[in-house]
N, C-alpha and C positions, 0 to 999 in steps of 0.2 A: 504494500500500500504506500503511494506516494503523494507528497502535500504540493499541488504545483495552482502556485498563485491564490484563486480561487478555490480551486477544487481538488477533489480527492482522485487519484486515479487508482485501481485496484487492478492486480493484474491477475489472472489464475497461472503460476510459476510449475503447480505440479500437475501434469494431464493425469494423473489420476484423482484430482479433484474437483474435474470438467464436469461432472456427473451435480455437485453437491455446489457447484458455481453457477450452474444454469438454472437450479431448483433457486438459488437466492436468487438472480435476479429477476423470476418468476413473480416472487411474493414481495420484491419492492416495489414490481407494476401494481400487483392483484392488490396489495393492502393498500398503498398509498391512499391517504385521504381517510383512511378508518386508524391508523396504528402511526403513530409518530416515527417514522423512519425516513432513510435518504430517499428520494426519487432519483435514479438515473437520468441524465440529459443523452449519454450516451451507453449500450449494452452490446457489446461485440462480439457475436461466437461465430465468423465465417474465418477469422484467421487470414484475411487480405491485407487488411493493414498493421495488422501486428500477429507474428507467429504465435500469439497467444489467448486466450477467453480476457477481455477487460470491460469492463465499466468505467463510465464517470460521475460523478456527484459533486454534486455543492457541497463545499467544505461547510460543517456546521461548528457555529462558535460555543464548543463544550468540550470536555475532554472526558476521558472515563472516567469511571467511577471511582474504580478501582484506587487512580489515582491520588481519588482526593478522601477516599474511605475514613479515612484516620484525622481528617480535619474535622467531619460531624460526628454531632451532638446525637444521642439516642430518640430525640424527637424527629431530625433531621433526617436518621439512616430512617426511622420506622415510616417515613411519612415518602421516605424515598419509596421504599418496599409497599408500601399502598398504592401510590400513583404506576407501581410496575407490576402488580397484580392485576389493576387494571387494563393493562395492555396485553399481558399472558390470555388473560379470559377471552381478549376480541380474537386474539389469536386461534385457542382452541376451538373457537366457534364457528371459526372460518371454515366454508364448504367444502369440507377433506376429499367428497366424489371431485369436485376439480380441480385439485392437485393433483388427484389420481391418475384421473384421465390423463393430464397434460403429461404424465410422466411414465405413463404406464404400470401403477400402480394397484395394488387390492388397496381399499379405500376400509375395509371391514376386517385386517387381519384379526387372528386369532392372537392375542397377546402373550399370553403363554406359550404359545409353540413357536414367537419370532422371537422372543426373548430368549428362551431355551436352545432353538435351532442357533444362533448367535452364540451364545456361550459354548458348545460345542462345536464349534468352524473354529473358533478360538483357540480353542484348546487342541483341535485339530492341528493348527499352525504351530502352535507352540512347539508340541509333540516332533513333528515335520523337523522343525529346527532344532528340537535336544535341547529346549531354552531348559528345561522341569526336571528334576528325578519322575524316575517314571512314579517311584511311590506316592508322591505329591499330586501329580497329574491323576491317579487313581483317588485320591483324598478328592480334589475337586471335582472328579468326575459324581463321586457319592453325592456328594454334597450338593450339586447340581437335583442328581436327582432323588432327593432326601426332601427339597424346598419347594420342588420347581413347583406343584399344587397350592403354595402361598399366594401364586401369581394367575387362578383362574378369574379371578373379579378383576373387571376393565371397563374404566369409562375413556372411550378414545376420544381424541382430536386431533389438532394441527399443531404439534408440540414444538414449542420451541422451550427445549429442553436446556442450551449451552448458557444459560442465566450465571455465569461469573460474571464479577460488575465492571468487566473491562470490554464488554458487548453490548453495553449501556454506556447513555453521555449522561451530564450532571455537569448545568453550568455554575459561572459562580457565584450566582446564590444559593447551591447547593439542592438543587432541583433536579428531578428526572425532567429529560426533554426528549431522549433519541433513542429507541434500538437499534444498533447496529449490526453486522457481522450475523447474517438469518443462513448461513450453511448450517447451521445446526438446530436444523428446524427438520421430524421427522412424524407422520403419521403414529403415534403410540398411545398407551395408558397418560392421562394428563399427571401420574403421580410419580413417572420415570425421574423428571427435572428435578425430585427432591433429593436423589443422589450426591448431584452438584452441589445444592445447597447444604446438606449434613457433611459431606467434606470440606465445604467454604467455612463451614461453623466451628466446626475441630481442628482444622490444619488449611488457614487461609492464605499461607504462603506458597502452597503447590499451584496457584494461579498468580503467581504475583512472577514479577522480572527479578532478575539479581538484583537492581538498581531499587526497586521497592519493598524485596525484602524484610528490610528493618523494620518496617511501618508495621507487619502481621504480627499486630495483637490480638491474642482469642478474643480477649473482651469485647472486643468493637466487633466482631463479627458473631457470640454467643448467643443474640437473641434471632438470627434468621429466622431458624424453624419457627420461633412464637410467633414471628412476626405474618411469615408466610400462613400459617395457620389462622390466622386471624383476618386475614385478608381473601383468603382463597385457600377457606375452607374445603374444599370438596377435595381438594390434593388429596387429604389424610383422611378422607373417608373409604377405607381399606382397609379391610382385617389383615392382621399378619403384616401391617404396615412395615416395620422392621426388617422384618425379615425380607422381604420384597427390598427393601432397597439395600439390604446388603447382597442380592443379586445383582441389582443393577450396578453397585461399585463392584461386584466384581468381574462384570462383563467392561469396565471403563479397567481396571487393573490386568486384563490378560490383552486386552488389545496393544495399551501400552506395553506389556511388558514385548510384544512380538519387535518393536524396536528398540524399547531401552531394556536387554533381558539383563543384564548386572544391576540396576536403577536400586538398590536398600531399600526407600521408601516406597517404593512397587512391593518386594518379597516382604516387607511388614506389614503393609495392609495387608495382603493377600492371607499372610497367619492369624492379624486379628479375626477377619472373617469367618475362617475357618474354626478358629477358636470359640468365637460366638453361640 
């Protein structure tokens, strides 16, 4: 992503992300005018004038969240997390059959069996690559399906799950104003997204840059879940809540581990888990 003059230019750098770069600029058309996000001026996937998928957008005057996390007040973060509950719900609401279509997708999967099918492709790869003792890999494999019956209740929609607050703007009076960065936007349960936020809550520095680091204190980031919870309720209306989303960190922990397999804080979560 690059800052030229005005505007934002974004490039798609890896062709295997053509797939999850075209679904964004999709739903910057489809939303715009309902959901506070960029509008493109420009959306390019022929590849003529640059070997690569790019966009452009109006530079917007905020910056992430993320960034300024650690400058508000508890009124400031919860009132952030309310005006962005708000915009998750237009989200989920949005007509998933035309997403589908435009993509060629089942509009009605089975949530259990995509979540499940997923965790074992995972652990297929891993296997493939000798990342796991195999006894580990049979540990997760149990465990997979020990749980996976946690995960038959599903209320679907148009998830934009990737909610770390560096995918959000916040100007500076410390307002929500922009989603940004919507590749991580996918047909699921609307309670998968609570993943992200129970690891932002307990260890809010595995989304932060080297340079921000220092700023990840639990305290400023401890009350997420109440806060999500209070706003957008229906998340946590899920038995076996828990446990379901310690499936879902562990489908975000085997994926990662297929490229960082030495990564510590990957094989520690993955024992807490287990341990659980």
């Amino acid at each position: 992503m690059y800052a030229v003059d005005r505007y934002i230019l974004k490039v798609c750098v890896n062709t295997t992300n053509e797939p999850n770069f075209e679904r964004e600029t999709f739903l910057y058309q489809a939303l715009y005018g309902q959901v506070p996000i960029p509008r493109p001026v420009v959306a390019d996937t022929s590849k003529t004038l640059l070997n690569k998928f790019y966009m452009i957008y109006p530079k917007i005057e905020a910056e992430p969240a993320g960034q300024r996390w650690h400058l508000l007040d508890d009124c400031q973060r919860k009132k952030f997390i309310e005006d962005l509950c708000r915009q998750l719900r237009r989200i989920d609401h949005f007509p998933r059959a035309k997403y589908a279509r435009q993509f060629g997708l089942n509009p009605n999967p089975v949530w259990k069996d995509e979540t499940v099918n997923g965790l074992f492709r995972a652990l297929s790869t891993i296997q493939e690559k000798g990342i796991l003792p195999e006894v580990t890999r049979k540990d997760i494999a149990k465990y997979i399906q020990e749980t996976a019956s946690v995960l038959e209740a599903q209320h679907l929609g148009l998830v934009f799950w990737d909610v770390q607050l560096d995918n959000m703007l916040i100007n500076t009076r410390n307002r929500f104003t922009t989603l940004i960065d919507l590749e991580g936007v996918s047909i699921a349960s609307i309670d998968y997204r609570l993943s992200i936020v129970r690891i932002m809550s307990e260890r809010p520095h595995l989304f932060m840059s080297v340079e921000m680091e220092s700023y990840a204190a639990v305290d400023d980031y401890q009350r997420l879940l109440e806060w999500y919870g209070e706003f957008y309720p229906e998340l946590f209306d899920f038995p076996d809540l828990e446990k379901r989303i310690d499936l879902y960190e562990l489908g975000d922990v085997l994926h990662h581990l297929v490229d960082w397999p030495t990564t510590k804080q990957l094989h520690d979560r993955l024992a807490r888990i287990l341990a659980r």
